[in-house]
N, C-alpha and C positions, 0 to 999 in steps of 0.2 A: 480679360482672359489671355489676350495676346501678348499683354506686357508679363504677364508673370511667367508663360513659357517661355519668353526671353531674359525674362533673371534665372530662371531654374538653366536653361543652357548656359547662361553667361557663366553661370559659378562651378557648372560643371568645367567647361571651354576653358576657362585663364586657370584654373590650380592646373588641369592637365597639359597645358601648353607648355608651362614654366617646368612639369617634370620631364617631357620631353625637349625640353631646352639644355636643360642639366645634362640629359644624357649626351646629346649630341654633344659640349665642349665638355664634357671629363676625358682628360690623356694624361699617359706620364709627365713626369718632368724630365731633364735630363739627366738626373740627377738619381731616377726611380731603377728599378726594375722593369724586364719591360709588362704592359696592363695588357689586360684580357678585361674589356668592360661588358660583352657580351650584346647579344639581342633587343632587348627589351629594358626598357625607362624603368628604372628603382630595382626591379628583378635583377637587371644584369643576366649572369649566368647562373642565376639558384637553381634555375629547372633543370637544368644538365646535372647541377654538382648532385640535386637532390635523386635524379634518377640511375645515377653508378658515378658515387666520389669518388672512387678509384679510379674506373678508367678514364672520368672526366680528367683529371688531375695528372695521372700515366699520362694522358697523351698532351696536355698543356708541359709536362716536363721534356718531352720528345722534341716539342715544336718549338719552345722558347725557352732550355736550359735549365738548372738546377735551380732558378733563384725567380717569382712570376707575382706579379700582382693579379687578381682578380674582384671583380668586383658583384659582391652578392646582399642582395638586400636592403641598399643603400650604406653598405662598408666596403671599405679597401681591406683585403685580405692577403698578406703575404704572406706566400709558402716559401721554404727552404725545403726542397724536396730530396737532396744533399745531404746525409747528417755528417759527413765529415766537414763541408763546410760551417755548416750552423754551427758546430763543434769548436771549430779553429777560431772562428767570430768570436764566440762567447769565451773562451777562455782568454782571446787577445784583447779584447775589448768590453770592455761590461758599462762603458755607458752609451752608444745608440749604435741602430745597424743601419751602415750607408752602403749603399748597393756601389759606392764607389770603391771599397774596397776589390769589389768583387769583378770590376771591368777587367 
């Protein structure tokens, strides 16, 4: 009986360790915009965007500029909160967005 509540935690114990590993090393690159990876392993910031994506997103534009990675759900989500920027991108460029344009 002893061994199987030790497989039953073991298989809990290693998936969850390994998503809160993930969490811990996800950062930008240099190369990114800057990230908002939020709280919480896999969630990220879903519970903020989900409880006012407006103000959650208002004040991510206040604190880190026109241009932000967030991370919700286990995806990278970039905002261009800017539409004159997004604007000027897309008509100068139509094949990739590098936030090196934008430094």
């Amino acid at each position: 009986m002893l061994s199987s509540l030790q497989l039953i935690a073991t298989c809990i114990v290693i998936p969850f360790s390994f998503v809160v590993l993930h969490h811990l090393f996800l950062f930008a690159t240099q190369d990114e915009p800057p990230f908002v990876k939020g709280p919480f392993p896999f969630l990220g910031s879903a519970i903020a965007y989900l409880r006012n994506p407006q103000q959650f997103l208002h004040g991510l534009q206040k604190k880190y500029g026109p241009i932000f990675t967030v991370y919700i759900a286990g995806e990278r989500l970039t905002f261009v909160a800017d539409p004159k920027i997004g604007n000027r991108q897309v008509l100068n460029n139509r094949g990739s967005l590098s936030f090196l344009h934008f430094q």
